[in-house]
C-alpha positions in Angstrom: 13.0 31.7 8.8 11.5 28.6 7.3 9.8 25.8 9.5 12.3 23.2 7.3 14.9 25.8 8.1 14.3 26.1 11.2 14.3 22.4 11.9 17.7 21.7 9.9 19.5 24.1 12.3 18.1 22.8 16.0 18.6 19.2 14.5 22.5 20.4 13.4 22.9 22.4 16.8 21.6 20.0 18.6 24.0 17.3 17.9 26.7 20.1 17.8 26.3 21.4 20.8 26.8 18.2 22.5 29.8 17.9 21.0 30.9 21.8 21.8 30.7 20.9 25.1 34.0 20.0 25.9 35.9 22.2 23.7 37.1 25.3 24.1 35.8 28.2 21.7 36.7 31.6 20.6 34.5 33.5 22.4 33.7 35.7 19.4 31.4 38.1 18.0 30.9 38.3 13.9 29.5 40.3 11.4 28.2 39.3 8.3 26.9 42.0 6.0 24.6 40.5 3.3 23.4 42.8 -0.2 19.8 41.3 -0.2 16.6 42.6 2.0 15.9 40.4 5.5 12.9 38.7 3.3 15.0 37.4 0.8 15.7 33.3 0.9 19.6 34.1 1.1 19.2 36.3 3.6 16.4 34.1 5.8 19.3 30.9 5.2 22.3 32.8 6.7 20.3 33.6 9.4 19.5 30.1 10.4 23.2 29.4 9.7 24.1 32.0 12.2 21.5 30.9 14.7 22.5 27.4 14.4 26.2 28.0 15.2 25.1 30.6 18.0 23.6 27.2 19.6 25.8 25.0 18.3 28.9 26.9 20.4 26.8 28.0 23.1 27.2 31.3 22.5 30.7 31.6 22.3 30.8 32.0 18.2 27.6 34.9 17.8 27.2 36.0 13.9 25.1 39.2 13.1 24.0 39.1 10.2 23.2 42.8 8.4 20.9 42.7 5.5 20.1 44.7 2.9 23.5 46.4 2.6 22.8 48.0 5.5 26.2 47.6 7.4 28.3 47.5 4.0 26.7 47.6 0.2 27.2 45.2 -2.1 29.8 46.4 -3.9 31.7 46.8 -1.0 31.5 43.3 1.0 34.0 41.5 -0.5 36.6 44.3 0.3 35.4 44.5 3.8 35.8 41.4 4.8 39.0 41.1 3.0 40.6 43.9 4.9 39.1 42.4 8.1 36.2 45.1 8.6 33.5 42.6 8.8 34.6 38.7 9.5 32.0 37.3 7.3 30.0 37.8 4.2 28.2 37.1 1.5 27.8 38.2 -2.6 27.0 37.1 -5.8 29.8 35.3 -6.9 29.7 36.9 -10.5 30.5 40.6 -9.0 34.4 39.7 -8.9 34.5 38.6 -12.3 36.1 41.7 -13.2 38.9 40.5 -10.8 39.6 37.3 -12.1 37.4 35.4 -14.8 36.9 32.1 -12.5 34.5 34.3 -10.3 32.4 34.3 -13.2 32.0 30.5 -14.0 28.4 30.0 -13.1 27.8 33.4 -15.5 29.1 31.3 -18.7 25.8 31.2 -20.7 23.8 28.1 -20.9 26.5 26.4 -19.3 24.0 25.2 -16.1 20.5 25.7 -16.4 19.1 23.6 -13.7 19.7 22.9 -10.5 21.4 19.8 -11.1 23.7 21.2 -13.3 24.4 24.1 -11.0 25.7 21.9 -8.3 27.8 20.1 -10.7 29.5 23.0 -12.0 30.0 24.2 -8.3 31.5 21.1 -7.6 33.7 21.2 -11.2 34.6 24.8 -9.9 35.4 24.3 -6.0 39.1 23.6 -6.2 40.3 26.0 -8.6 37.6 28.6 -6.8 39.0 28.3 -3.1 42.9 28.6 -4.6 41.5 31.6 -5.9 39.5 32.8 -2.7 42.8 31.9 -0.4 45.2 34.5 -2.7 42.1 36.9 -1.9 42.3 36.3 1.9 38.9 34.3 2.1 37.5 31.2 3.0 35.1 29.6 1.2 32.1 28.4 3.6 29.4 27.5 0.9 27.1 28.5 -1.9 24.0 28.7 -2.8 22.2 29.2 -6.5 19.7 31.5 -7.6 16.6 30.1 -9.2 17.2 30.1 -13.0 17.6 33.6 -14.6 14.9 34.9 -16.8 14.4 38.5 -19.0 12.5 41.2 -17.5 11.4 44.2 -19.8 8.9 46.7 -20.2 7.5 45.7 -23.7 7.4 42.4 -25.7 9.8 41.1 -27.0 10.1 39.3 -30.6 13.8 39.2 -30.9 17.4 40.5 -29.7 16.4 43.6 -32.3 13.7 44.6 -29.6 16.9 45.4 -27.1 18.6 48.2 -29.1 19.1 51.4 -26.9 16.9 50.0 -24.1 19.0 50.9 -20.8 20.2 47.2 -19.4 20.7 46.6 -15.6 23.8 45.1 -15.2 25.6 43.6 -12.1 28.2 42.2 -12.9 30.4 41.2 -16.1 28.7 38.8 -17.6 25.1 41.3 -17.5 26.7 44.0 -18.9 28.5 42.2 -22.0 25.7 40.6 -22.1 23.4 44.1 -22.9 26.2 45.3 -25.5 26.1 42.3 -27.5 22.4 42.7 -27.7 22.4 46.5 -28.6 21.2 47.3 -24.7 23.1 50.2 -22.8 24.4 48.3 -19.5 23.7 50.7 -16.0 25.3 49.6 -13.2 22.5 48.3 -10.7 22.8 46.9 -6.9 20.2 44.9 -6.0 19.2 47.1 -3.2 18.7 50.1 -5.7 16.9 48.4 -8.2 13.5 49.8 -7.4 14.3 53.5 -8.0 16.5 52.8 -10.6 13.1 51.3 -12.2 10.5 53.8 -11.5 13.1 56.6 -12.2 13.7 55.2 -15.7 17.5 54.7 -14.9 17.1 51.0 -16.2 14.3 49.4 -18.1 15.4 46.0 -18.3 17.2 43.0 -16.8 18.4 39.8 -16.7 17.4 38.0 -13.0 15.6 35.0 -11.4 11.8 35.7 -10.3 13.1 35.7 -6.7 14.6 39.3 -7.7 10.7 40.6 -9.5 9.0 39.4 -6.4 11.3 41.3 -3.8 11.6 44.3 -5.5 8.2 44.3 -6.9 8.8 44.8 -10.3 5.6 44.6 -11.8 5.1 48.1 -10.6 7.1 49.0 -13.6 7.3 46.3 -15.9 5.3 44.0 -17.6 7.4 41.2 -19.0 9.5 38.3 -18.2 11.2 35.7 -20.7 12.1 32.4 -18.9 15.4 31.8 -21.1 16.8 30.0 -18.6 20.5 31.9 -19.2 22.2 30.6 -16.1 21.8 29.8 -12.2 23.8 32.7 -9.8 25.3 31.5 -7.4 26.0 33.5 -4.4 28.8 32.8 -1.7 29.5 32.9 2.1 33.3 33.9 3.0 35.1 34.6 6.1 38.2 36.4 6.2 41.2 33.9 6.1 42.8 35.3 9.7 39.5 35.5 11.3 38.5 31.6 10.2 42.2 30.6 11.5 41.7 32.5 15.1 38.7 29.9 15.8 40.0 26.2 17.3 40.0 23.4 15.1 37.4 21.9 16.9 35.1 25.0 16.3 36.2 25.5 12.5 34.6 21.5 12.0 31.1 22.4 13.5 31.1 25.6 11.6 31.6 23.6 8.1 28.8 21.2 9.0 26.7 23.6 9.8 27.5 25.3 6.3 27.7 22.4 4.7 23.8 22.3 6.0 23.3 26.0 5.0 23.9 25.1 1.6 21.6 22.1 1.3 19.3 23.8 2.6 19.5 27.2 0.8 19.2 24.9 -2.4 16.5 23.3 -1.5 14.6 26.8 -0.7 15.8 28.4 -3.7 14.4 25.0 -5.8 11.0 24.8 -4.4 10.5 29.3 -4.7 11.7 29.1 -8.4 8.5 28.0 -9.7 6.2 30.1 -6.9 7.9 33.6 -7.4 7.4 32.8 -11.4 3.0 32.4 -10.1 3.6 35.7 -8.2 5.0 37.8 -11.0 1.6 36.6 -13.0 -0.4 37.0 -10.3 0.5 40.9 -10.5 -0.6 41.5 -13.5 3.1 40.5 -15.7 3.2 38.5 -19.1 5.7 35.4 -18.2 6.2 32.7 -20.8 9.3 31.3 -22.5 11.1 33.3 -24.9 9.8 33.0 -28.9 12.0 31.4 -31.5 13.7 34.3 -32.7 14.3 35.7 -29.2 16.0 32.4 -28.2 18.0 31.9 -30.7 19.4 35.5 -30.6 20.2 34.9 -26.9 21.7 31.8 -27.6 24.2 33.2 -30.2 25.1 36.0 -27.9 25.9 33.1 -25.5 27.8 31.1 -27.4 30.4 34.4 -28.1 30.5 34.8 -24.2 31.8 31.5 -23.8 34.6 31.9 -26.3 35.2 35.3 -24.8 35.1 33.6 -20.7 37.5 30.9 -21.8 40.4 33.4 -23.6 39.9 35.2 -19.6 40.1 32.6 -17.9 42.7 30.7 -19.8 44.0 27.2 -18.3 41.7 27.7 -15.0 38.7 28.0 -17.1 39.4 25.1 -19.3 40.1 22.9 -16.5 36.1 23.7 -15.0 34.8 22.9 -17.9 36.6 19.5 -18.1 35.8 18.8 -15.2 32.0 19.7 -15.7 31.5 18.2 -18.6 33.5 14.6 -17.3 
């Protein structure tokens, strides 16, 4: 954990715990299966969230968080927690997409590019999101963004013509539509089986931030990355809706302030790493630079049909984000 982490959650649990003191709590113990490896920013924020609440309650609310996909994989969190196997969890929001189209907002291309904008659309988004996440049987506890999504390949490339046949890594909707429209075959990827699927040749290219190249040490296998800028990921924390409404009201406020505090300061850690995991892919040996003319403007065309294409999904929901973005 961070030291800024680290001093967030005992200043939040502090004050918390003070006020924990005369209530009367669950008495509960939670797990919280996360896709991405213990070193990963997500999974180092979730685990001051969980520590903080662990103080904040005095024990009575424990979380254990699982990372890696080691208690459930990726693909399979969301279900879990649905169905009550697991209380809590967290995923990249995009995954569900397939499910209903307003999972994939913060996939629309170019729509957010910065940080800035990210929060804006998340806050555009949040209404229409946790009507959606309540039908699901979730709660919505918060969200943080990936730093901005660049091109990783294993050759230069001049243009979207430099894609055709390459075998895509896709995670999602938006990834995968994104690798036909360029000529790319898509490959279903999780995060945690990225490496082999790399040094076995199972996929050759992807679209991810440089927090992704630095974990899974991608320059073993590539040598590129384009900073297009394409969009800003945003993954969520969820508990399941009869676990969150077995805790006292009292309990349920401290645990939304301390998210509320997760997601600062996941934010602000995923802010400040963009730029140094970007050094640390150059500093093992990969080309990084901005994508050339040609390259961006293919990219950019292949956005603008996905947002035509995200709007017909998403319909009257979709519309309404965007409004409200744009406002």
């Amino acid at each position: 954990m961070s030291s800024t982490l680290r001093k967030i959650a005992k200043a939040v649990a502090t004050v918390s715990l003070a006020a924990a003191s005369t209530f009367s709590l669950a008495g509960q113990k939670w797990d919280m299966p996360m896709a991405y490896t213990d070193s990963n920013f997500h999974t180092q924020n979730a685990k001051a969230f969980a520590e903080a609440v662990k103080v904040a309650t005095g024990g009575e609310l424990e979380i254990k968080v699982h990372g890696g996909g080691s208690l459930f994989k990726g693909s399979e969190i969301k279900r879990a927690v649905q169905t009550g196997q697991a209380q809590i969890g967290e995923r990249i929001l995009s995954a569900h997409a397939n499910e209903s189209a307003v999972f994939g907002f913060d996939s629309v291309p170019f729509l957010a590019t910065s940080f800035e904008e990210s929060d804006k659309l998340m806050a555009a988004a949040k209404p229409t999101f946790q009507k959606l996440l309540d039908k699901h049987n979730l709660v919505l506890l918060y969200s943080v963004p990936w730093p901005p999504g660049g091109f990783y390949a294993k050759k230069e490339l001049n243009s979207g013509a430099d894609l055709q046949g390459v075998k895509f890594r896709s995670y999602n909707n938006a990834t995968a539509r994104m690798a036909e429209l360029s000529g790319a075959v898509p490959v279903q990827v999780e995060a945690s089986e990225l490496s082999q699927a790399l040094s076995t040749g199972v996929a050759e290219s992807f679209i991810s931030s440089g927090a992704t190249g630095y974990d899974r040490k991608v320059w073993e296998h590539l040598t590129h990355w384009y900073d297009v800028k394409v969009w800003l990921p945003r993954n969520y924390v969820f508990v399941n809706k009869q676990a969150w409404e077995s805790l006292d009201e009292n309990t349920q406020n401290i645990v939304k302030g301390l998210a509320l505090m997760a997601e600062k300061a996941g934010t602000a850690r995923s802010e400040q790493l963009a730029g140094w995991y970007i050094e640390q892919l150059a500093a093992h040996g990969m080309n990084v630079g901005p994508a050339g003319e040609q390259l961006a403007a293919d990219f950019k065309k292949i956005g603008d049909t996905m947002t035509k294409e995200w709007l017909a999904q998403a319909g009257e929901e979709g519309q309404a984000i965007l409004d409200a973005y744009r406002k």
